[in-house]
VEXFITOR-264847 format. One record per residue: x, y, z of N, C-alpha, C, O, CB in turn; chain. Coordinates in Angstrom, 2 decimals, always signed. Atoms other than C-alpha are relative to their C-alpha. Glycine has a CB too. Layout:
N
- X	Y	Z	X	Y	Z	X	Y	Z	X	Y	Z	X	Y	Z	A;
...
***
This chain:
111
- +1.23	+0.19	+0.72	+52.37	+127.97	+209.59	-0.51	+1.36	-0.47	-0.49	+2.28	+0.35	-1.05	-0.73	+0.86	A;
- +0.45	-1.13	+0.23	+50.95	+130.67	+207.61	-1.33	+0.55	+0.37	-2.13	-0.36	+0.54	+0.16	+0.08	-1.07	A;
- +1.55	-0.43	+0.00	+47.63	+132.69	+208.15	-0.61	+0.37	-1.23	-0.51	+1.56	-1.51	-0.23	+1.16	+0.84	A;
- +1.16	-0.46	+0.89	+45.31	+132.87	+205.32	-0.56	+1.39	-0.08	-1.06	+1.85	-1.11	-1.06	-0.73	+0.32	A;
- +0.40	-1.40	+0.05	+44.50	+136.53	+206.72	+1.15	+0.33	-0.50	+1.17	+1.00	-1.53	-0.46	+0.77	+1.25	A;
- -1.17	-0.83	+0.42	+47.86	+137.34	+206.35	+0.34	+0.40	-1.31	-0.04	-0.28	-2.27	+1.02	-0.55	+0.36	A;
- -0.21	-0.82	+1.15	+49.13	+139.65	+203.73	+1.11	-0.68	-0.40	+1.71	-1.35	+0.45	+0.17	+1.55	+0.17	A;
- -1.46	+0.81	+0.79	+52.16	+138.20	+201.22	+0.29	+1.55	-0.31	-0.43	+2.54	-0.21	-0.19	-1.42	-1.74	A;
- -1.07	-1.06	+0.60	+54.56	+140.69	+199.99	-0.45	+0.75	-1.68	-0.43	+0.02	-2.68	+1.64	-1.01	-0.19	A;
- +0.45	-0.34	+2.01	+53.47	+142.52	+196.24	+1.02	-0.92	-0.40	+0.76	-1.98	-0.98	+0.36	+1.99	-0.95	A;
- -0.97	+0.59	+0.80	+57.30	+141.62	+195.51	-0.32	-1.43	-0.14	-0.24	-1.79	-1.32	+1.34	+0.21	+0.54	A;
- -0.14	+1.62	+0.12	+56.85	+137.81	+195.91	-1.09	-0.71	-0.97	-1.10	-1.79	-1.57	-0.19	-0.68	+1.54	A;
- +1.10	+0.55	+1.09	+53.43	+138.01	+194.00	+0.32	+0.11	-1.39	+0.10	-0.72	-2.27	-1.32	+0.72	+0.09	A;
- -0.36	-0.29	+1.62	+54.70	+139.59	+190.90	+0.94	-1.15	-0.48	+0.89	-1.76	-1.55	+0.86	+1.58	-0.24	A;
- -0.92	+0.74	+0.54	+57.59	+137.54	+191.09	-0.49	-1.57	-0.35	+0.11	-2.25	-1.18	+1.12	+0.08	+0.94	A;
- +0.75	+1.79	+0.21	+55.52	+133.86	+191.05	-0.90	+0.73	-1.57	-1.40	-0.09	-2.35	-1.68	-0.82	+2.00	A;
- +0.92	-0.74	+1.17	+53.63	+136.28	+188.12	+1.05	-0.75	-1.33	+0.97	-1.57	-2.24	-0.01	+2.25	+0.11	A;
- -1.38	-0.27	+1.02	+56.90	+136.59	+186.32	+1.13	-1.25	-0.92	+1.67	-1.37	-2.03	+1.07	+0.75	+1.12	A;
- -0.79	+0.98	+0.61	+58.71	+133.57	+186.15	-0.55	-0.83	-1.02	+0.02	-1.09	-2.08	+0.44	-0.77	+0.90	A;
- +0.16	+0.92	+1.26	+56.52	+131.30	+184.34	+0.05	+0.65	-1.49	+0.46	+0.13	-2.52	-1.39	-0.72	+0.13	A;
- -0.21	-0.74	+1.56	+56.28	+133.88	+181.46	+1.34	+0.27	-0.59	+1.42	+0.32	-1.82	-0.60	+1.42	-0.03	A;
- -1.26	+0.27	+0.28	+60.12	+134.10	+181.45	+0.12	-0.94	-0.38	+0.75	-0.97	-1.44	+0.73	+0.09	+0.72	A;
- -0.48	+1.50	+0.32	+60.34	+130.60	+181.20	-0.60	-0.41	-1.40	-0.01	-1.09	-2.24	-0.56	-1.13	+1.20	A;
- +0.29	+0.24	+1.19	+58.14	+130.49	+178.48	+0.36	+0.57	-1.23	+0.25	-0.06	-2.28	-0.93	+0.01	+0.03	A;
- -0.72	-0.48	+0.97	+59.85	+133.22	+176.39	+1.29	-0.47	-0.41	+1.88	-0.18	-1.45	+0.09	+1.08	+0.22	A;
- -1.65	+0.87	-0.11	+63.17	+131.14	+177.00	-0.26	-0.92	-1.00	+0.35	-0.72	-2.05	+0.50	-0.95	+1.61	A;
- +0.64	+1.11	+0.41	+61.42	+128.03	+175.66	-0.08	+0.40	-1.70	+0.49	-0.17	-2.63	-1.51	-0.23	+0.90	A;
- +0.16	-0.29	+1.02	+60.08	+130.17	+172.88	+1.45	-0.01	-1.18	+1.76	-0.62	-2.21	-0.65	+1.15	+0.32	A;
- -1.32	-0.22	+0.98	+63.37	+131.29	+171.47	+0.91	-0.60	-0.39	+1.69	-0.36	-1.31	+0.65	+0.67	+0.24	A;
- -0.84	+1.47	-0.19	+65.04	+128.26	+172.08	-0.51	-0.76	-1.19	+0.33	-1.27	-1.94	-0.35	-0.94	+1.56	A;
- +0.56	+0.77	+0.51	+62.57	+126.59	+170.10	+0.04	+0.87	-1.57	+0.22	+0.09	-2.51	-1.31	-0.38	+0.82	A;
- -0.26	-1.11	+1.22	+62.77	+129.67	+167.01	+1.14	-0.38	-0.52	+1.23	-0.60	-1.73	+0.15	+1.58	+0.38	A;
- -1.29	+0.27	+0.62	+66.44	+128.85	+166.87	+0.41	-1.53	-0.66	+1.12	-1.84	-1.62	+0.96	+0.33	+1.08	A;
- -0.16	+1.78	+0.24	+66.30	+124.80	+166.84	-0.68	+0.12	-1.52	-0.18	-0.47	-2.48	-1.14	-1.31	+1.37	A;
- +0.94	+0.08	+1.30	+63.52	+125.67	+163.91	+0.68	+0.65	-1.60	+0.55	+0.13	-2.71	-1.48	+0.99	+0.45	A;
- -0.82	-0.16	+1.20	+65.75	+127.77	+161.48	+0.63	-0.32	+0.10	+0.57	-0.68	-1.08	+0.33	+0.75	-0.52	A;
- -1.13	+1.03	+0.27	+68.90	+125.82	+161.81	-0.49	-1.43	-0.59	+0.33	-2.24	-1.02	+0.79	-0.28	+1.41	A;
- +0.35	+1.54	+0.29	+66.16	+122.53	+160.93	-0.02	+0.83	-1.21	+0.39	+0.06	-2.08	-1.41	-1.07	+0.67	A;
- +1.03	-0.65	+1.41	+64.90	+124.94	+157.86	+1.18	-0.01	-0.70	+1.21	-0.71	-1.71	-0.94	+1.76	+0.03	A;
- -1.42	-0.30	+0.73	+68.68	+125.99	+156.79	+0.41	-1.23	-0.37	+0.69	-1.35	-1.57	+1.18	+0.70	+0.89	A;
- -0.81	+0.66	+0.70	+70.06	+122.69	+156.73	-1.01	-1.13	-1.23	-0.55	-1.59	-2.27	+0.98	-0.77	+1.19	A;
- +1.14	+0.58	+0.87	+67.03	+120.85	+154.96	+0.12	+1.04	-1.02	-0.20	+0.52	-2.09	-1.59	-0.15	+0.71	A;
- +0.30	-0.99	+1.59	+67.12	+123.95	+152.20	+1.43	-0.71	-0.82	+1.46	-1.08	-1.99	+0.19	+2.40	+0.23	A;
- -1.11	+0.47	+0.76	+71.04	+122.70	+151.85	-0.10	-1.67	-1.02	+0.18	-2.02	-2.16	+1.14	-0.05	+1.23	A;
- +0.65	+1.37	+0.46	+69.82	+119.12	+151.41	-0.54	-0.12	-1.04	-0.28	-1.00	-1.86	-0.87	-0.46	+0.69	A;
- +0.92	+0.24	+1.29	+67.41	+119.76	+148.95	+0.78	+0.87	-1.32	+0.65	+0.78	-2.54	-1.78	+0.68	+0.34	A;
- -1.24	-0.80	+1.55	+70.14	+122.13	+146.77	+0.80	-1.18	-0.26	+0.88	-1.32	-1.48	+1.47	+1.62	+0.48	A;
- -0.57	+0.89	+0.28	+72.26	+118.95	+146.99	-0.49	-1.47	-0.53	+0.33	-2.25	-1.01	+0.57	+0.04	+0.87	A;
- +0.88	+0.62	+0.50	+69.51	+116.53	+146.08	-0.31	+0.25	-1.51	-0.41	-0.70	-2.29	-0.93	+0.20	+0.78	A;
- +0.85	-0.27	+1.15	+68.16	+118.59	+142.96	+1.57	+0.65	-0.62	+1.41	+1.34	-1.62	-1.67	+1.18	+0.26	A;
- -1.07	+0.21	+0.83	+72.12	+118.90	+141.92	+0.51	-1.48	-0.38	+1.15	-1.66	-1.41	+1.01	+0.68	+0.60	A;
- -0.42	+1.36	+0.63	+72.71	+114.94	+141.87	-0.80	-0.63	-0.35	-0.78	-1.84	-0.59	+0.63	-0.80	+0.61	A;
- +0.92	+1.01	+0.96	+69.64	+114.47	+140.46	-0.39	+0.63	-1.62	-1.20	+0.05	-2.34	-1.62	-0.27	+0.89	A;
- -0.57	-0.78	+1.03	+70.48	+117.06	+137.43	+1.02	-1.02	-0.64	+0.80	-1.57	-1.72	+0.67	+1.38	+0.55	A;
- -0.81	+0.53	+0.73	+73.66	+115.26	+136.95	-0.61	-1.40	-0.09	-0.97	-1.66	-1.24	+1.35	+0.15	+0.48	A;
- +0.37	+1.56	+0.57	+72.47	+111.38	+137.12	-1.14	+0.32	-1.13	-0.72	-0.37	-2.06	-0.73	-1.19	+1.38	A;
- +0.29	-0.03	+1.17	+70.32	+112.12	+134.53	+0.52	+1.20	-1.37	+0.02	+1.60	-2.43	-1.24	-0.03	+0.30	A;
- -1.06	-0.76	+1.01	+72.80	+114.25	+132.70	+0.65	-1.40	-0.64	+0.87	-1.62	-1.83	+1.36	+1.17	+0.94	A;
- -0.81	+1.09	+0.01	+74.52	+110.75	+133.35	-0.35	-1.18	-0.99	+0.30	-1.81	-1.82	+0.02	-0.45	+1.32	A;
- +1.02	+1.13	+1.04	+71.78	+108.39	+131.77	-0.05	+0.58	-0.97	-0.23	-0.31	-1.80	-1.55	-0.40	+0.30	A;
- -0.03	-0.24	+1.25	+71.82	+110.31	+128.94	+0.48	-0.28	-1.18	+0.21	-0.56	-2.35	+0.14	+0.60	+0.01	A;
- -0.89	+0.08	+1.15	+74.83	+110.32	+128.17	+0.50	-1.42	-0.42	+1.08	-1.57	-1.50	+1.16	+0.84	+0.29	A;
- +0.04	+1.57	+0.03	+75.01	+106.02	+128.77	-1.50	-0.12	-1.28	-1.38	-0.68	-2.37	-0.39	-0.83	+2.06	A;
- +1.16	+0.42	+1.41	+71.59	+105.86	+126.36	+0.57	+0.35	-1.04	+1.15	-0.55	-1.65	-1.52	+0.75	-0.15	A;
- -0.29	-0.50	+1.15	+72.52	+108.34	+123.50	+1.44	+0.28	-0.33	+1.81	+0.72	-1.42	-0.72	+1.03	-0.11	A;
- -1.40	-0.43	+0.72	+76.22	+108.76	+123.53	+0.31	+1.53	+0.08	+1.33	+2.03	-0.39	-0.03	-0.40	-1.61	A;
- -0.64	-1.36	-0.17	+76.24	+112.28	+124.38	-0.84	+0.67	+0.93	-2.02	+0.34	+0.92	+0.14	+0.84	-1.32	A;
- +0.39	-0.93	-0.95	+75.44	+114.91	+127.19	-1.25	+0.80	-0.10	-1.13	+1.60	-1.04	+0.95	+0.80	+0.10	A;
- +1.39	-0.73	+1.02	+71.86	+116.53	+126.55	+0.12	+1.58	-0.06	+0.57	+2.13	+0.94	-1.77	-0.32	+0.78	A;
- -0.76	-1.34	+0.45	+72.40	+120.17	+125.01	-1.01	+0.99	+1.38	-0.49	+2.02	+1.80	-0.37	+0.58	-2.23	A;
- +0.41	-0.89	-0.98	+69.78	+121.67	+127.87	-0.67	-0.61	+1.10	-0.93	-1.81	+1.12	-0.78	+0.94	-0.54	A;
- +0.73	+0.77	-1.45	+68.12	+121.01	+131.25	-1.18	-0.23	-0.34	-1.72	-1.23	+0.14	-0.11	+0.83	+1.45	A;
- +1.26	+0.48	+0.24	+64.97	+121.12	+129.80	-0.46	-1.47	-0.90	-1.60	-1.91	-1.01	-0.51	+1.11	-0.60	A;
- -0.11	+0.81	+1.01	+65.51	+118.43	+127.48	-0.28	-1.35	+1.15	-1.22	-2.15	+1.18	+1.55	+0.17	-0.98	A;
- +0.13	+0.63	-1.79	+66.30	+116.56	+131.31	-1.22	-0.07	+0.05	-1.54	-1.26	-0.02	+0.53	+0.96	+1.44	A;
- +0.78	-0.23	-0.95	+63.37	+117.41	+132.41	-1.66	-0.76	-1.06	-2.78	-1.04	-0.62	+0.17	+1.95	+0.56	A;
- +0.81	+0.06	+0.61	+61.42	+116.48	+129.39	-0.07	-1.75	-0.34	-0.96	-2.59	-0.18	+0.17	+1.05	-0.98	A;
- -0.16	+1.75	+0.19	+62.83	+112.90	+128.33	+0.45	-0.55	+0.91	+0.33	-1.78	+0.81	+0.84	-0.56	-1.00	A;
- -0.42	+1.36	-1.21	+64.37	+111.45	+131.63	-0.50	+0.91	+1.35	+0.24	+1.12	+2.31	+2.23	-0.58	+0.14	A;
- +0.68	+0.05	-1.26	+62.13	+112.70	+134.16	+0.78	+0.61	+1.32	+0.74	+0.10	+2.44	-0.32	-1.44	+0.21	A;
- -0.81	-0.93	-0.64	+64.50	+115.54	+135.72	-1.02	+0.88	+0.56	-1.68	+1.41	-0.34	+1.03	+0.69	-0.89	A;
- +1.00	-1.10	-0.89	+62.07	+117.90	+138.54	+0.46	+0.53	+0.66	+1.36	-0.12	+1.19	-0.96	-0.28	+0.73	A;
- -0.59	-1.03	-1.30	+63.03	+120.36	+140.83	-1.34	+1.24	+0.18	-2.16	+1.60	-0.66	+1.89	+0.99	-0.58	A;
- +0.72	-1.22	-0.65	+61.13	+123.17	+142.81	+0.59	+1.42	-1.00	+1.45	+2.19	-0.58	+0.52	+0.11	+1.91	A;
- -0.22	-1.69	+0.27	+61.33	+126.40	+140.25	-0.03	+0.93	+0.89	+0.82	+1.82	+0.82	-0.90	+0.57	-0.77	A;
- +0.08	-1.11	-0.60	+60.01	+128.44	+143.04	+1.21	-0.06	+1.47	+1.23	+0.86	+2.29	-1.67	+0.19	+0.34	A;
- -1.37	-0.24	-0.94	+63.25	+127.76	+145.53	+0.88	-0.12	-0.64	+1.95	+0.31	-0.21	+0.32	-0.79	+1.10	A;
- -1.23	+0.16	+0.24	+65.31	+126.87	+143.41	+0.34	+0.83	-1.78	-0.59	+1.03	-2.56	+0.22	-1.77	+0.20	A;
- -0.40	+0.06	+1.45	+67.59	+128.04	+139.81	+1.06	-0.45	+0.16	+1.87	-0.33	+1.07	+0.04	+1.15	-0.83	A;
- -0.71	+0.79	-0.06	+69.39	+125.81	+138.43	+0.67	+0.35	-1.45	+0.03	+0.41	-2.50	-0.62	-1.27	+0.36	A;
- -0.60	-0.30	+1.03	+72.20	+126.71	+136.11	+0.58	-1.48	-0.93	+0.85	-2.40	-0.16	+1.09	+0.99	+0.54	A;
- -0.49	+1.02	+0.56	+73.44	+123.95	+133.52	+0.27	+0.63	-1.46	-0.48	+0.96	-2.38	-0.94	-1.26	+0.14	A;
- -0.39	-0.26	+0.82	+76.01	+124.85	+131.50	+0.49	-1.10	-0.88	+0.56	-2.23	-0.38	+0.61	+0.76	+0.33	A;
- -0.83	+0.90	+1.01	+77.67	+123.03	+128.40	+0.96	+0.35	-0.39	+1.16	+1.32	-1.11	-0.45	-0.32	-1.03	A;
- -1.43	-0.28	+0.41	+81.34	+122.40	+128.30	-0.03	-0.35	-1.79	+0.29	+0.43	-2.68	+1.21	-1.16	+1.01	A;
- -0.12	+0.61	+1.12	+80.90	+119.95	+125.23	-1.09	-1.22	-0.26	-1.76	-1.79	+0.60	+1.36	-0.42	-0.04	A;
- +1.05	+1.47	-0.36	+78.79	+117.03	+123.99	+0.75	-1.04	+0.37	-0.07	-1.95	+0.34	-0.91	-0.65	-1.27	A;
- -0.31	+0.40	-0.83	+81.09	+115.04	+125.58	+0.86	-0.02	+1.37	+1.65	-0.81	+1.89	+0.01	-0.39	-0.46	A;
- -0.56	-0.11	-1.69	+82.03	+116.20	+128.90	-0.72	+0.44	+0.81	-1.65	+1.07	+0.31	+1.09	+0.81	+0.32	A;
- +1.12	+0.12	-1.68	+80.18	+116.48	+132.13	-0.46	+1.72	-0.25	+0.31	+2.68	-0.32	+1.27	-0.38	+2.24	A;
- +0.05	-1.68	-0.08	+78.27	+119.88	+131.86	-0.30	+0.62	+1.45	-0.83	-0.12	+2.28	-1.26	+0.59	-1.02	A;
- -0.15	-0.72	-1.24	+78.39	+122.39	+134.85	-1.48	+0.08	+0.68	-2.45	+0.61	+0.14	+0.65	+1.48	-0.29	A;
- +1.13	-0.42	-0.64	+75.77	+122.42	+137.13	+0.01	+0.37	+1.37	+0.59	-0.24	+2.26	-0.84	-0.87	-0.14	A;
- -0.13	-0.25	-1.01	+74.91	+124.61	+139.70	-1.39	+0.33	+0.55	-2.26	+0.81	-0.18	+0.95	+0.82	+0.05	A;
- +1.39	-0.16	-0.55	+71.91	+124.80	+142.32	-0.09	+1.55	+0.43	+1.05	+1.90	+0.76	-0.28	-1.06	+1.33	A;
- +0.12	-1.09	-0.81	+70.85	+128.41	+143.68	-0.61	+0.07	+0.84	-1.20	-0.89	+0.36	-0.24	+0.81	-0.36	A;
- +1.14	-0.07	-1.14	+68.60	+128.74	+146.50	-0.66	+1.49	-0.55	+0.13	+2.40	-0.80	+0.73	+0.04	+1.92	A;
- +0.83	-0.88	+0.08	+65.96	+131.27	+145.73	-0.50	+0.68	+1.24	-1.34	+0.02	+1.85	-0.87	-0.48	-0.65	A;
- +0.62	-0.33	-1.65	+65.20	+133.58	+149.18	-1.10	+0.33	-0.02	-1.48	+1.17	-0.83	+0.56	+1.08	+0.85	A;
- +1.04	-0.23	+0.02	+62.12	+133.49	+150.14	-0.44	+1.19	+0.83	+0.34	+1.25	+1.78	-0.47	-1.03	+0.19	A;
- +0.27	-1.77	-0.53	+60.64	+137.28	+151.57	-1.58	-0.30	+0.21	-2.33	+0.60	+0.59	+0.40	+1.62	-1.49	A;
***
């Protein structure tokens, strides 16, 4: 049984000090890493989202009018093509007016 007068050890106090704040920096970093691997693959998601939604209405275009539309803005203007400017550029080139034109997503880094 212990005595209440009795003295404890410094070492054993610091150490009951110590652990929970370890444990919580563990926790922390643990939880930092789970959070950019959610951020990274959701940025990929949304580059692959705002590329097959470039081409399906590259696609409807070219099923309405018979030919490929000469720019993205044209997309964006008559069939309701959107994307995030500030993460993303989005290249869309033209092979021909009729063949699939190139499109590519960039991720923009954010600082």
């Amino acid at each position: 049984m212990k005595n209440r007068f009795q003295k404890q050890s410094k070492f054993k106090n610091k150490l009951t000090f110590l652990i929970p704040i370890v444990i919580c920096l563990i926790m922390a970093a643990a939880l930092w890493n789970s959070s950019s691997r959610i951020f990274s693959e959701t940025r990929k998601k949304q580059e692959e989202s705002t590329r097959s939604a470039v081409i399906k209405g590259a696609v409807q275009c070219y099923a309405v009018e018979g030919r490929y539309p000469e720019s993205l803005s044209y997309l964006e203007q008559h069939y309701g093509v959107s994307y995030d400017k500030d993460k993303f550029i989005v290249s869309y080139e033209i092979v021909g007016s009729n063949r699939m034109p190139q499109v590519t997503v960039i991720a923009v880094n954010e600082r």
